[in-house]
C-alpha positions as CSV (number, residue, x, y, z in Angstrom):
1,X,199.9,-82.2,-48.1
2,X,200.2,-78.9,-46.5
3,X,203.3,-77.7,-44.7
4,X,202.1,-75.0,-41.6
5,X,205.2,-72.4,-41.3
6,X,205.1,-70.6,-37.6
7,X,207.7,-68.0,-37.2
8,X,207.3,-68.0,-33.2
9,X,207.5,-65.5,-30.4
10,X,206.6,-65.8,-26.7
11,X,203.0,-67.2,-26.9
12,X,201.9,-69.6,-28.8
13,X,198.3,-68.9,-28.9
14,X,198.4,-67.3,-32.3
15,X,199.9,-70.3,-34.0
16,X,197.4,-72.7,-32.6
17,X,194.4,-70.6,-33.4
18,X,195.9,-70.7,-37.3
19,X,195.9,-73.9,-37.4
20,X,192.3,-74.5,-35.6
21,X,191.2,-72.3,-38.2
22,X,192.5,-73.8,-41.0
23,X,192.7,-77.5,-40.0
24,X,195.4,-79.9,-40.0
25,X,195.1,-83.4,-42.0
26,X,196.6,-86.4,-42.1
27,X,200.4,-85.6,-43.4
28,X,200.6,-82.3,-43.3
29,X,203.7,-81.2,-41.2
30,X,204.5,-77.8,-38.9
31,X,207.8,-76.1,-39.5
32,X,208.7,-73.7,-36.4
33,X,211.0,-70.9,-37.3
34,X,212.8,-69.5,-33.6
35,X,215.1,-66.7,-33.7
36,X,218.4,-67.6,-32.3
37,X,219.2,-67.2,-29.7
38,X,216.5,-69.1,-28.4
39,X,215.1,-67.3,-25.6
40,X,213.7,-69.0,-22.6
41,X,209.9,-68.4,-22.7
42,X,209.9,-68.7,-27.1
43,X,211.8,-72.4,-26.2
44,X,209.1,-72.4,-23.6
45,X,206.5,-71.8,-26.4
46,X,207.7,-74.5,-28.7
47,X,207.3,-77.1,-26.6
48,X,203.9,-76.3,-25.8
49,X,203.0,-75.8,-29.0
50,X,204.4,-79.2,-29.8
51,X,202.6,-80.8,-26.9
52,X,199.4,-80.1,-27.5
53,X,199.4,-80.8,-31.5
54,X,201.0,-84.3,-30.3
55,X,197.9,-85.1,-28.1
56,X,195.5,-83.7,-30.8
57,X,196.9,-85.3,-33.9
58,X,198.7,-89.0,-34.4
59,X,202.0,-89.0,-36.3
60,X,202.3,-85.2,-36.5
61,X,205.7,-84.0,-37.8
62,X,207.0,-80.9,-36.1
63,X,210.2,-79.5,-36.9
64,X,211.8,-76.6,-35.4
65,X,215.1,-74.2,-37.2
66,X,217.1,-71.6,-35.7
67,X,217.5,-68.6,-37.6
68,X,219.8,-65.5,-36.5
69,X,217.7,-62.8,-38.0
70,X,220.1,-59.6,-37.5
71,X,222.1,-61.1,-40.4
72,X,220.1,-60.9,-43.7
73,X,222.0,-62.5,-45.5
74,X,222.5,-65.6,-44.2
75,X,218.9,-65.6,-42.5
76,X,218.0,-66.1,-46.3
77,X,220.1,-68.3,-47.1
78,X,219.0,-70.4,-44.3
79,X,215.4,-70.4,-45.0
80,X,216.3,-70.8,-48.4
81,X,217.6,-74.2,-47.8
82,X,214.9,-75.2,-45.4
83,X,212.3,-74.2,-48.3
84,X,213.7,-75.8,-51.0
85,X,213.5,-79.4,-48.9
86,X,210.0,-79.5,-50.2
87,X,209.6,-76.4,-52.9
88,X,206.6,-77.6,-54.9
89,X,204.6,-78.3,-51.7
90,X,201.6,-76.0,-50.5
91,X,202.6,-73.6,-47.5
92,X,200.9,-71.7,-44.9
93,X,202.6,-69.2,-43.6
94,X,201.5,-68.0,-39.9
95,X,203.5,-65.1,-39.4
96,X,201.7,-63.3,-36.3
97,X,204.4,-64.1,-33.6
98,X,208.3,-63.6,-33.1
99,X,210.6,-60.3,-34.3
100,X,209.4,-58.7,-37.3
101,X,212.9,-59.0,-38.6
102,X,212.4,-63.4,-39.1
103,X,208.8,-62.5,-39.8
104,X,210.0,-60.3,-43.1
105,X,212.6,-62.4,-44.0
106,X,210.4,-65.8,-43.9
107,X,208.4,-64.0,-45.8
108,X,210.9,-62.3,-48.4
109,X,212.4,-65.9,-48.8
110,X,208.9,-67.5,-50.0
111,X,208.2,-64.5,-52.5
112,X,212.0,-65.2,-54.1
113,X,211.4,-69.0,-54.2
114,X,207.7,-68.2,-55.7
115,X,206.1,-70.9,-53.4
116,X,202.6,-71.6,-54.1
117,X,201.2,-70.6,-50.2
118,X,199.0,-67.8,-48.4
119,X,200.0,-66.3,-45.7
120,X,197.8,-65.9,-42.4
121,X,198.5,-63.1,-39.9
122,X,196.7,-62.3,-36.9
123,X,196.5,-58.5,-35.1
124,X,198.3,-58.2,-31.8
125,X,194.7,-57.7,-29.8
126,X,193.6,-60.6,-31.4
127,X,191.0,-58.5,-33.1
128,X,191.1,-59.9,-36.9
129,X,193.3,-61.4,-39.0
130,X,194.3,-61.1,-42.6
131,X,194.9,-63.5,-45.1
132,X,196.3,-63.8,-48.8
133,X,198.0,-65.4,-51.3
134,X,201.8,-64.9,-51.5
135,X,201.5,-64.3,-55.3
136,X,199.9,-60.7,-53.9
137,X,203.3,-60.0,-53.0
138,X,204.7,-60.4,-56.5
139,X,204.8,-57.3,-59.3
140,X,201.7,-57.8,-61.2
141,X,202.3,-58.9,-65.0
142,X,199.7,-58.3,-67.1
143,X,199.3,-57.1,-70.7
144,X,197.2,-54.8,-72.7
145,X,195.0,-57.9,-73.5
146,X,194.9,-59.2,-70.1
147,X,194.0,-55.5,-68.5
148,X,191.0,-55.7,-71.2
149,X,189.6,-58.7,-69.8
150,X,189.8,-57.9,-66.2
151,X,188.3,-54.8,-66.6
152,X,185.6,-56.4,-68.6
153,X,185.3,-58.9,-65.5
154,X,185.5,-55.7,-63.2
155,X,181.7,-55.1,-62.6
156,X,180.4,-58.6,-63.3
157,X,181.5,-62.1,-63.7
158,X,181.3,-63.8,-67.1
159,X,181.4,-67.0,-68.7
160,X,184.0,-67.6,-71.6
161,X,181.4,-67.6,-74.2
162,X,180.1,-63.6,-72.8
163,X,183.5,-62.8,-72.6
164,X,183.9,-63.7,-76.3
165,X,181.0,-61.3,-77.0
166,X,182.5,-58.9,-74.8
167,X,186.1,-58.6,-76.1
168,X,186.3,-59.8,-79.9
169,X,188.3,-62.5,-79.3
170,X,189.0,-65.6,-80.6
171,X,187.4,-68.0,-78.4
172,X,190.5,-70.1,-78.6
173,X,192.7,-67.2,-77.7
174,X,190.4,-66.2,-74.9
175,X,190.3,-69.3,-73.4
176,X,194.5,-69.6,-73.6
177,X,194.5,-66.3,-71.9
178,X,191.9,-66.4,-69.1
179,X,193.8,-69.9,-67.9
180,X,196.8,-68.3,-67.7
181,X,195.3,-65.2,-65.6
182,X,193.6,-68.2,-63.7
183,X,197.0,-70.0,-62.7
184,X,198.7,-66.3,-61.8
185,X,196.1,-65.7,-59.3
186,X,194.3,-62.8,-60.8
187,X,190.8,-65.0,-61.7
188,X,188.6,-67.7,-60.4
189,X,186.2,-70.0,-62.4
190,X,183.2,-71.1,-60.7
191,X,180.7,-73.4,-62.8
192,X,182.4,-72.0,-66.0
193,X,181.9,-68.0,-64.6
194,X,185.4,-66.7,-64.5
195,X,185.8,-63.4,-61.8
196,X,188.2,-61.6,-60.6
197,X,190.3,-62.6,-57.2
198,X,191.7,-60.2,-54.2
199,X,194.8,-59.9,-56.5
200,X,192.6,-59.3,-59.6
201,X,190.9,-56.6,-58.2
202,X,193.8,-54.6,-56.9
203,X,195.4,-55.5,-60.3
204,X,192.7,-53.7,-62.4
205,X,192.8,-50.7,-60.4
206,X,196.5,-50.0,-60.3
207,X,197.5,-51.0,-63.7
């Protein structure tokens, strides 16, 4: 299950094109973040928002939450709360629409809860849009070991048994350690061919 997280301005359009891009499924649920106040044309917004996912999609949850963004604080607190109703789900995080205060804070709250979800944002002219995974907003902890292997990765990808070649190790070892880079974000594994991700690449380069 997937939850969609739409912090929400004055037109909905960018929030329905996420989610037509990425595709909602049976169980998945929307989670509207509104600054409050609520004003006219955002309440306006929500509810057509929520109108047209009803007629598209049976049994659809959709909540909506009211945060007051000019207090930090308690706008984290807040979210915190909301988030932590269902922690160890997957999120998406739409944040092309409302302030940039809410859209900083959603996102702040998600890095400090570590939630496993990417975030989606789409340009003001509707030109492109980014994605990435929230862990690319984390510090980047890797060790001397770990920097070996991604650089070794770097240029080409590898399978474990090339990598062993490659770096000396124990195969057990290796194989301990490339998991762990695996669940952190930093590499992929494709038909036993580990590489690096978005995150591994900008890790290798900075580090």
């Amino acid at each position: 299950m997937m939850i969609y997280v739409i912090t929400l301005g004055f037109d909905e359009k960018f929030a329905l094109r996420a989610i037509a891009r990425r595709g909602l499924k049976e169980g998945d649920s929307v989670w509207v973040i509104l600054s409050q106040p609520v004003d006219e044309r955002a309440e306006r917004a929500f509810n057509h928002l929520s109108e047209i996912l009803n007629k598209m999609f049976n049994n659809l949850e959709i909540k909506h939450f009211k945060i007051e963004p000019r207090d930090l604080v308690q706008a984290l607190l807040k979210l915190c709360e909301i988030f932590n109703t269902r922690k160890n789900d997957k999120f998406i995080l739409i944040l092309s629409g409302g302030f940039r205060a809410l859209i900083i804070e959603t996102m702040l709250t998600a890095t400090l809860l570590k939630l496993n979800a990417e975030i989606d944002i789409e340009f003001e002219d509707s030109s492109s849009i980014i994605s990435f995974p929230l862990k690319m907003n984390q510090p980047i902890e890797i060790n001397d070991i770990e920097k070996r292997i991604l650089k070794e990765l770097k240029e080409n990808p590898l399978t474990l048994s090339k990598l062993v070649v490659k770096t000396g190790l124990n195969k057990t070892t290796l194989w301990r350690i490339v998991k762990r880079l695996v669940e952190s974000g930093y590499l992929k594994v494709d038909k036993n061919t580990y590489s690096l991700t978005e995150l591994g690449v900008i890790a290798v380069s900075i580090s």
